[in-house]
VEXBA-522542 format. One line per field, with one value per residue (C-alpha): chain; residue number from 1; x, y, z. Coordinates in Angstrom, 3 decimals, padded with zeros to 6 digits. Layout:
residues N
cadena: (A  ...) $
num: (NUM  ...) $
xx: (X  ...) $
yy: (Y  ...) $
zz: (Z  ...) $
end
This chain:
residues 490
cadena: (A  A  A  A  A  A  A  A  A  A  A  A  A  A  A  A  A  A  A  A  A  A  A  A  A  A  A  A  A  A  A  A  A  A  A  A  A  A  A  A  A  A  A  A  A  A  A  A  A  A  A  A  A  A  A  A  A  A  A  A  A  A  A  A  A  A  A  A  A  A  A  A  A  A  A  A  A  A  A  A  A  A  A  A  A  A  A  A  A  A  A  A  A  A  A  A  A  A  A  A  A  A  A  A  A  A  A  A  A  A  A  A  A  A  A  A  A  A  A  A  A  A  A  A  A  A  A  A  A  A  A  A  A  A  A  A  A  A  A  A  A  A  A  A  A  A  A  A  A  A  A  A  A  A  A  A  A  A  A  A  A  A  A  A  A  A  A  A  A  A  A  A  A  A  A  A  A  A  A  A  A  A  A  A  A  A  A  A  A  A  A  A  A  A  A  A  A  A  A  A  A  A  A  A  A  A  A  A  A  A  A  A  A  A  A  A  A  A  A  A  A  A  A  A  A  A  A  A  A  A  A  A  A  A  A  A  A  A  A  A  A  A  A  A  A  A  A  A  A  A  A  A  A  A  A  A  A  A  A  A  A  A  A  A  A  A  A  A  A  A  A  A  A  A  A  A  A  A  A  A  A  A  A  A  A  A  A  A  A  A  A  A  A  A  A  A  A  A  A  A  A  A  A  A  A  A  A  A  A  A  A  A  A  A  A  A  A  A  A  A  A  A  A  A  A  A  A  A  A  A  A  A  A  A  A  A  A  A  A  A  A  A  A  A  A  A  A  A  A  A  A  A  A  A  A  A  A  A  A  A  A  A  A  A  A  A  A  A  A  A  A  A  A  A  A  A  A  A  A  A  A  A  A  A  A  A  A  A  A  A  A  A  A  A  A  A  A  A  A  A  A  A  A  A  A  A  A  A  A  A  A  A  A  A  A  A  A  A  A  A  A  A  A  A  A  A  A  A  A  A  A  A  A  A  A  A  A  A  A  A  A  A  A  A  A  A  A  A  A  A  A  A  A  A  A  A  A  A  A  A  A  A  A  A  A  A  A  A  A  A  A  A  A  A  A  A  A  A  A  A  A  A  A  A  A  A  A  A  A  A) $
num: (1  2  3  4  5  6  7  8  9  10  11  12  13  14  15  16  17  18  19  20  21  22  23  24  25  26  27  28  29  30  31  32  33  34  35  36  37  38  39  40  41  42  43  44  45  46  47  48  49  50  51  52  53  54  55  56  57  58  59  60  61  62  63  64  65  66  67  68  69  70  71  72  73  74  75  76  77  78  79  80  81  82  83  84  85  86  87  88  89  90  91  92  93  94  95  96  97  98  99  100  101  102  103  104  105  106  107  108  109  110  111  112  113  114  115  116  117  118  119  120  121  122  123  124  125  126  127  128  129  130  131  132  133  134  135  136  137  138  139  140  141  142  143  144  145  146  147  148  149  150  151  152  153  154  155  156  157  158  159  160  161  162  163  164  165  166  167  168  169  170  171  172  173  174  175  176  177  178  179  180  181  182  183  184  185  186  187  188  189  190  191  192  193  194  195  196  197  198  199  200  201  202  203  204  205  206  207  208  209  210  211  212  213  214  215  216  217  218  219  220  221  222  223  224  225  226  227  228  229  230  231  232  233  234  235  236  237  238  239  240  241  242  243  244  245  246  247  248  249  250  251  252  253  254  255  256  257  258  259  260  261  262  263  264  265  266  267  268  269  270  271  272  273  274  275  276  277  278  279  280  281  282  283  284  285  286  287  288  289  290  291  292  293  294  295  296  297  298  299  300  301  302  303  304  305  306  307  308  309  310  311  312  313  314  315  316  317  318  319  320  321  322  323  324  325  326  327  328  329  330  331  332  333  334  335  336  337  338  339  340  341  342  343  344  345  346  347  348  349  350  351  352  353  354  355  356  357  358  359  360  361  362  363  364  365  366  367  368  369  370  371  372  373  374  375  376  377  378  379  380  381  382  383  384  385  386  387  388  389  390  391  392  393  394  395  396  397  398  399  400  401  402  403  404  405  406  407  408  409  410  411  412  413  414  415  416  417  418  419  420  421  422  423  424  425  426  427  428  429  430  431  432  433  434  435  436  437  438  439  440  441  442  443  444  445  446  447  448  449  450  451  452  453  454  455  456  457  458  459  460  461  462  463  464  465  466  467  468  469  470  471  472  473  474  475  476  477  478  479  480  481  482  483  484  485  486  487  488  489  490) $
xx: (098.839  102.475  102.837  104.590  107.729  109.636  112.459  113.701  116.642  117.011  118.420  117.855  121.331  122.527  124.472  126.770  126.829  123.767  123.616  122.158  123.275  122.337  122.615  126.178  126.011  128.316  128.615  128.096  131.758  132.922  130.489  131.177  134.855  133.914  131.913  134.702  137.541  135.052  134.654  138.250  138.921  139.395  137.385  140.004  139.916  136.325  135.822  138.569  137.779  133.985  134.675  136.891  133.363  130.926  133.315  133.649  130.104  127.777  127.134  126.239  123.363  120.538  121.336  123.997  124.351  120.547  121.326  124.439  122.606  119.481  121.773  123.697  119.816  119.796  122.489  120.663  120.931  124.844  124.986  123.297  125.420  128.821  126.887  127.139  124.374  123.207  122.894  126.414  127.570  128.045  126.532  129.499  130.506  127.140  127.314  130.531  130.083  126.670  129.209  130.372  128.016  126.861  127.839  126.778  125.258  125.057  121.288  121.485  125.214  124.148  121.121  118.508  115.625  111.775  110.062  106.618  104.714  101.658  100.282  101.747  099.234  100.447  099.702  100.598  102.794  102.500  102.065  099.613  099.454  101.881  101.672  103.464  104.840  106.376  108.129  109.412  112.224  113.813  116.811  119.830  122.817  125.237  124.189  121.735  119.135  116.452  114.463  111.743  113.232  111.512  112.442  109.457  109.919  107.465  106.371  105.801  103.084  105.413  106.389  109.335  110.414  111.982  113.548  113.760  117.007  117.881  118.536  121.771  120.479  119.031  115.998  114.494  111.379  110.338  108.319  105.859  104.356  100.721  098.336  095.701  094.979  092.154  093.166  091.039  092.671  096.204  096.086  095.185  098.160  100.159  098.575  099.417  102.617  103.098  104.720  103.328  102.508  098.609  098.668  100.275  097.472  098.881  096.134  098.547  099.512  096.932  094.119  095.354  094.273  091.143  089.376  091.479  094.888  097.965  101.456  102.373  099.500  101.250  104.541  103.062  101.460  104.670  107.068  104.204  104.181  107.919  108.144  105.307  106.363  109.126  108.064  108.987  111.650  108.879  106.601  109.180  109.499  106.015  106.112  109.321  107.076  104.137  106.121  107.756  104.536  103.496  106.415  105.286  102.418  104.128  103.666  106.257  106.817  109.026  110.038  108.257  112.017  112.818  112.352  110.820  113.977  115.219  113.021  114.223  111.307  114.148  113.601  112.712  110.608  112.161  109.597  111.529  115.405  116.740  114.637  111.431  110.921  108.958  106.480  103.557  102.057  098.805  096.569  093.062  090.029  086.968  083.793  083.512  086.151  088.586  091.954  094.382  098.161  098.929  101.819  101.199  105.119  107.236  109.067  112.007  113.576  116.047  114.035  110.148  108.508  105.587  103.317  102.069  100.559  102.203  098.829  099.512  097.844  100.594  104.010  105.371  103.151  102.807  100.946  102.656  100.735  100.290  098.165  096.248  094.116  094.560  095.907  098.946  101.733  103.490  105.123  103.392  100.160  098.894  095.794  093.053  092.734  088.736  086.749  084.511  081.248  081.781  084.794  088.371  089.964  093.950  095.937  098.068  100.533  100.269  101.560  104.372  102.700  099.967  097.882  095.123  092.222  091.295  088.311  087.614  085.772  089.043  091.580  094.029  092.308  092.112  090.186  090.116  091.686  090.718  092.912  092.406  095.880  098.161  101.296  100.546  103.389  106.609  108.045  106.268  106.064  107.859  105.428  103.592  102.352  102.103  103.725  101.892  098.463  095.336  094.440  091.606  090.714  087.710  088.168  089.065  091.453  094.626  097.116  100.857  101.854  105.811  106.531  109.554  110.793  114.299  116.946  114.732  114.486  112.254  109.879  107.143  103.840  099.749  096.498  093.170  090.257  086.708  085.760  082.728  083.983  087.839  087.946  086.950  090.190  089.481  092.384  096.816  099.414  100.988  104.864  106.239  105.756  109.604  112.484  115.788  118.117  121.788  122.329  119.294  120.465  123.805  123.359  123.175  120.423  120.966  117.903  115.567  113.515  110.511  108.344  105.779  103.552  102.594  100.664  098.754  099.487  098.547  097.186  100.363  101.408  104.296  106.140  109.007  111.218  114.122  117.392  118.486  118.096  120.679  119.583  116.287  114.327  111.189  109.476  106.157  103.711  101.158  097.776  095.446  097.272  097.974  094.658  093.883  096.353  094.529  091.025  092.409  094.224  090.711) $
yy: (101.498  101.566  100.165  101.924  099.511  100.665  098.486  098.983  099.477  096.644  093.707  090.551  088.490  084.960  085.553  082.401  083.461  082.306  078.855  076.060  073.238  069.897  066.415  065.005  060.926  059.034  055.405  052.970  051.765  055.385  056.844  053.769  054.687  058.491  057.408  054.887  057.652  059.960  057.708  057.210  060.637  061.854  063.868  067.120  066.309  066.020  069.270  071.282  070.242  071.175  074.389  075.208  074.007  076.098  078.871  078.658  078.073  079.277  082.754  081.242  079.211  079.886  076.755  075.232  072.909  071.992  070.912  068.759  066.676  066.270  064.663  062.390  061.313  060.556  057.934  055.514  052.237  052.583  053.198  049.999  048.031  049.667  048.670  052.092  052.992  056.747  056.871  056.422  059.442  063.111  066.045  066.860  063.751  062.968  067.225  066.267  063.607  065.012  068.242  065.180  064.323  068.263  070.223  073.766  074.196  077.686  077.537  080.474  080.178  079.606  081.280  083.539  083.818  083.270  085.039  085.460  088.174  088.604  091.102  090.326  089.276  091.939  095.180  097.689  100.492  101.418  104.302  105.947  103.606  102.089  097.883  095.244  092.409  088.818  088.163  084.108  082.863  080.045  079.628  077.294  075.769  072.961  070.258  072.699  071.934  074.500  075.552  078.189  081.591  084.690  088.478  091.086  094.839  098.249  099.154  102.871  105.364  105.276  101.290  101.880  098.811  099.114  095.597  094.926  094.005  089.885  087.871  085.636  082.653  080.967  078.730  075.442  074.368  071.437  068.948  066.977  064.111  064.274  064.097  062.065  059.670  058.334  055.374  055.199  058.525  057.447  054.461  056.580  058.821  055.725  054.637  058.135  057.988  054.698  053.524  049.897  047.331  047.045  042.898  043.755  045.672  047.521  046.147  043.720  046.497  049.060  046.269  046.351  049.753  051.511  053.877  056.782  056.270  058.406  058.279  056.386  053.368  053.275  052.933  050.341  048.391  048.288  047.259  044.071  043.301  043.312  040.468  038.411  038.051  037.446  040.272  040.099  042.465  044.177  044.049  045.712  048.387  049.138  049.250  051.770  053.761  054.089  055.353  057.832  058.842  059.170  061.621  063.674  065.147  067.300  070.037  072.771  074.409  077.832  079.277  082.585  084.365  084.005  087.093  086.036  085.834  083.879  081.108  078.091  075.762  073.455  069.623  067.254  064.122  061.612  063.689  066.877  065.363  067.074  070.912  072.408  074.440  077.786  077.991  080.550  082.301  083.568  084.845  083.302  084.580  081.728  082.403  082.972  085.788  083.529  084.244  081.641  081.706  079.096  078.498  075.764  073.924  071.647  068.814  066.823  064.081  063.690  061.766  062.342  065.728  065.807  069.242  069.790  072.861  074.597  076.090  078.553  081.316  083.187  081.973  080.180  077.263  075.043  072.326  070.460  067.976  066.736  067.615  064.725  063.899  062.739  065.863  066.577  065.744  068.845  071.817  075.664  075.099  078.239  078.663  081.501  083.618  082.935  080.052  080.454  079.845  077.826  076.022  076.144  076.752  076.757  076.999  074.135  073.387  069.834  069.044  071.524  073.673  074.923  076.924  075.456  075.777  073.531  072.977  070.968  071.392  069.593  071.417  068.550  066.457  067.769  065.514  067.641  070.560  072.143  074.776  078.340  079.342  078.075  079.438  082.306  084.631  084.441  084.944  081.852  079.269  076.913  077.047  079.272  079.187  081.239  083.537  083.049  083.195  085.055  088.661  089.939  093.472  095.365  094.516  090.755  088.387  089.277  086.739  087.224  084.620  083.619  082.312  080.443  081.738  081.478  080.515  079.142  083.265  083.213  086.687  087.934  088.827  089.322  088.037  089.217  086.649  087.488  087.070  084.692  082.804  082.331  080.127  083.133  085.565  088.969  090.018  089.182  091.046  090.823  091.334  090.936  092.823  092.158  090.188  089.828  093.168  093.020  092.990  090.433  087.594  086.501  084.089  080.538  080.130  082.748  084.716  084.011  086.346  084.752  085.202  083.237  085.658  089.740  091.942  095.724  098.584  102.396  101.182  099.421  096.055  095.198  092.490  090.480  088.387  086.332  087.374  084.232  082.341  083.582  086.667  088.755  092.158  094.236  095.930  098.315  098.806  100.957  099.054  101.107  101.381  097.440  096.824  099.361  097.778  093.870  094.996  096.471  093.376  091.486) $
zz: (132.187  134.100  137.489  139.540  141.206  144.030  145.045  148.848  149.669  152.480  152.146  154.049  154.051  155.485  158.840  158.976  163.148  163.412  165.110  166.777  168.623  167.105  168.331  166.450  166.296  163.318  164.286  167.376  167.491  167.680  169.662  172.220  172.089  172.746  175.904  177.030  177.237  179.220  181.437  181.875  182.831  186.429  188.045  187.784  184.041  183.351  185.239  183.441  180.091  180.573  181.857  179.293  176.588  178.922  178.334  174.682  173.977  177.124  175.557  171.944  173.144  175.315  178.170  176.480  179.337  179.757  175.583  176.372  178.853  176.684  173.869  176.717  177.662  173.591  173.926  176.560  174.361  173.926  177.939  178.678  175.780  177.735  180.776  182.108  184.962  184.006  187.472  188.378  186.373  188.009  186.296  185.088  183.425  181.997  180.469  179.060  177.261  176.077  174.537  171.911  170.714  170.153  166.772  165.834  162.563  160.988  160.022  157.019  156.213  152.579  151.952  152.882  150.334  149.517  152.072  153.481  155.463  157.335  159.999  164.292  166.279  168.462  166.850  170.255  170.306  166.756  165.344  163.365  159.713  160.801  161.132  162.756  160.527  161.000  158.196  157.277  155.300  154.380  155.730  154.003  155.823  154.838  153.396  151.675  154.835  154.939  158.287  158.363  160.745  161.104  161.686  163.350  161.385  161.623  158.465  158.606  156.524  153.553  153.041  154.975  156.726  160.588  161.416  165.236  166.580  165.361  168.406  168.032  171.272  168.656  170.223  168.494  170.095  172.298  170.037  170.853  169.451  170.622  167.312  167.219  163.942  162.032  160.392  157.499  156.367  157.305  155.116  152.092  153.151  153.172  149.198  148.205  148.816  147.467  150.959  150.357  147.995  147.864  148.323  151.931  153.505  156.534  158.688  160.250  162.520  162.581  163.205  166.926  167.409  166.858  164.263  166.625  167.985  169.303  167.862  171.563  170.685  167.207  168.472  171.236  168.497  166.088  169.128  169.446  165.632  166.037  169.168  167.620  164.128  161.589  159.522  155.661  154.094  152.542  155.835  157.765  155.226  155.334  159.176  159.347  156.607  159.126  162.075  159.112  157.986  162.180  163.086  160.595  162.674  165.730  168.058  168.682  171.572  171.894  175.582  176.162  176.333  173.522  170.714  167.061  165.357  167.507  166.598  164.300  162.669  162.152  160.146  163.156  161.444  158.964  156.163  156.323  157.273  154.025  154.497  155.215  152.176  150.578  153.919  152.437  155.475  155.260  158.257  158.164  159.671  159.996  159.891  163.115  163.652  164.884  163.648  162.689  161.317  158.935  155.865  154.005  152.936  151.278  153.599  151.953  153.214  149.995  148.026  148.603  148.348  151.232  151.366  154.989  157.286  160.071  161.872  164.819  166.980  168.289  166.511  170.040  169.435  165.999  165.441  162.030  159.943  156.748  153.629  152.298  149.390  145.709  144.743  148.072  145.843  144.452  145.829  145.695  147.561  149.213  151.507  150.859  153.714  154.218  152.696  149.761  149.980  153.282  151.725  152.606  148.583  147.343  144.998  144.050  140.989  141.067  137.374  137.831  134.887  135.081  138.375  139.941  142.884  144.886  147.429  150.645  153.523  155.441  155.666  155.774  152.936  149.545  146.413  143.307  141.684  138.560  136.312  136.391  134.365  132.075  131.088  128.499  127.610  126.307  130.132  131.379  128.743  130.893  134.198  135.866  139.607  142.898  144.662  148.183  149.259  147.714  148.920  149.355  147.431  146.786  142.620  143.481  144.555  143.673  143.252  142.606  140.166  139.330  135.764  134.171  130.728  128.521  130.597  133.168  134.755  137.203  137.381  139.356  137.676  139.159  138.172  139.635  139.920  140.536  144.533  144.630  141.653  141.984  139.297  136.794  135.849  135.518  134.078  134.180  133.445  130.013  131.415  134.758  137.858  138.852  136.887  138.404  137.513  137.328  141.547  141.484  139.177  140.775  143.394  144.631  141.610  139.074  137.202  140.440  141.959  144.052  146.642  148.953  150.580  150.071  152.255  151.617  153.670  153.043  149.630  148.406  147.566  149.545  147.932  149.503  147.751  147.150  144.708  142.860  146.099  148.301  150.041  149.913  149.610  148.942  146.668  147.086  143.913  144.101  144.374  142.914  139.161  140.307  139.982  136.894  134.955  135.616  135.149  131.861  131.217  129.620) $
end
């Protein structure tokens, strides 16, 4: 049976005006030297050349002054080398230095691509079938760094899409290191990862704290070990290791002003330096009723790969923490919206192959995964895996799968798995839902088109997704010959 495709006409493209304001340090001898010629300007001049910065940059950034003296409180240590009293510097002064050591960074000057969707929490003033949306991307700058933005659209009776006005005071949130650890699970973290060699047990420094502790006692208790002993070379790596592994758990905070796409989940811990990739946002009701938002993601720091969970109630708070378990080693996991059979369940790629579910009753600790696919058909021979989370129909849980084929082409295709039993496949497509056409395949990564998260409306699929990795669209497929074509599938 033919599924009916219907590409949309929008596009979703990178905006290099876009920025933020990020903290600019390149070495203590030059930075010192910065600092010293402030300090050697007169009054006239210090007030002269900051007005002439607050009138370049005020209406860019949302308190562009407030951000200058947050990265002169950044530079404490050097002030106390130069024996410099914070104290005995004016506003002014301490603004203007704090404007060096600031550089804007164009968050999706290179890209634009892999998007997610899911329903607003806030659903007034819509129309009749009509729905409010969030929907996520990953966003590439220089230095191929990748944040996690967001853009709030009306989708209307017909699978048109309505995109609120995009906000250019970009915002990054306050974050907050406030998570709570158990150490017998943060050591397995640590073996997971490989952070230390198992003759050096870690114990050295987490014995002074108990079965609980706070990122603050860790920090307290690594300043100690520090004083009180000539640690080894390979002691002191496992040490920096645990405070890497410990600003990996955060807490974002974004101001009430500012609009959705205005908000940049920008790489803040060690884990994620290098991007925060592919977040797959999926709206999860408990068993209770309660609704919570959560994407599960890829953090890079250049050399590691890290999967960890953004969990949120209301997209202005995130709490960010890691995935553990045996199997929290691979990109592509993405979160069911409901447990099964009292059991949170995923699906994972963690050989880079082949699909796979998972179960836990944690949702940060996951043990075992078992295979459900394997790459089938000529147009995924090289790997197949997901395309977001799991939804929920009346026939089964459909899951949008992407596969890799002949020239490494990335396409779009569906599976349908029974709904007490997600481990049983009902039926896959044969060919792809989507493969990149001749406007799709050009791009940052040629032959791509990919996607991390699909919603239903009005009995359609709507399907984002990203072209070759540089900008992104949609696509609506009619669900009911969807799910025909799959049942008829075997």
């Amino acid at each position: 049976m033919q599924v009916t495709v219907t590409r949309k006409d929008t596009i979703f493209s990178p905006d290099s005006s876009r920025v933020i304001a990020r903290f600019l340090y390149t070495s203590e001898e030059r930075s010192k030297n910065i600092i010293r010629n402030v300090m050697s300007m007169s009054d006239d001049e210090v007030n002269t050349t900051l007005s002439k910065v607050l009138r370049s940059y005020a209406r860019r950034h949302r308190n562009i002054s407030l951000i200058f003296e947050t990265h002169y409180k950044k530079l404490d240590g050097l002030l106390k080398e130069l024996k410099i009293s914070p104290g005995n510097n004016n506003k002014a002064r301490k603004t203007l230095i704090g404007s060096y050591f600031t550089m804007e960074y164009s968050i999706e000057s290179a890209a634009f691509f892999n998007p997610s969707i899911v329903e607003d929490p806030d659903q007034s003033e819509t129309g009749p079938d009509e729905k409010r949306l969030i929907m996520s991307f990953r966003a590439t700058g220089e230095g191929h760094i990748s944040s996690i933005v967001f853009r709030s659209a009306v989708i209307d009776k017909n699978c048109n899409l309505v995109i609120e006005p995009v906000g250019k005071m970009l915002a990054e949130a306050e974050r907050k290191k406030r998570h709570i650890y158990n150490k017998n699970t943060f050591i397995k973290k640590l073996e997971e990862m490989s952070y230390f060699d198992n003759k050096i047990s870690p114990l050295f420094v987490l014995e002074k704290l108990g079965d609980r502790f706070t990122y603050g006692e860790l920090k307290r208790a690594v300043e100690e070990t520090r004083k009180t002993h000539d640690l080894s070379p390979n002691k002191e790596q496992i040490v920096s290791q645990m405070m890497w592994l410990a600003k990996s758990h955060y807490e974002l905070d974004f101001s009430l002003d500012s609009s959705i796409s205005e908000r940049v989940i920008f790489p803040t811990s060690e884990a994620e330096k290098n991007g925060i990739e592919d977040a797959r946002f999926v709206k999860f009701t408990d068993e209770n009723g309660e609704i919570t938002y959560y994407a599960t993601y890829t953090a890079y720091d250049g050399s590691t790969i890290m999967p960890k969970l953004l969990e949120t109630k209301n997209f202005y708070h995130f709490k960010a923490l890691t995935i553990n378990g045996e199997i929290a080693h691979n990109k592509g996991m993405a979160l069911f919206p409901k447990k099964i059979k009292g059991k949170y369940a995923l699906l994972c790629r963690i050989d880079g192959v082949n699909n796979y579910i998972a179960y836990s009753d944690n949702i940060n600790i996951w043990r075992e995964a078992k295979i459900i696919q394997k790459p089938k058909f000529p147009w995924e021979l090289i790997q197949v895996g997901n395309c977001g989370s799991p939804i929920e129909t009346k026939e089964g849980w459909l899951v949008i799968t992407h596969g890799v084929g002949p020239m490494r082409e990335y396409a779009i295709g569906a599976s349908l798995f029974d709904l007490d039993d997600p481990e049983k496949e009902i039926g896959r497509l044969k060919t792809p839902l989507l493969t990149p056409n001749a406007e799709e395949r050009e791009g940052y990564v040629p032959n791509v088109v990919y996607s991390c998260g699909s919603i239903i409306h009005n009995g359609n699929l709507i399907l984002p997704y990203g072209m070759s990795d540089y900008a992104s669209t949609y696509a609506s497929i009619n669900l009911t010959e969807l799910l025909t074509a799959l049942k008829n599938s075997g």
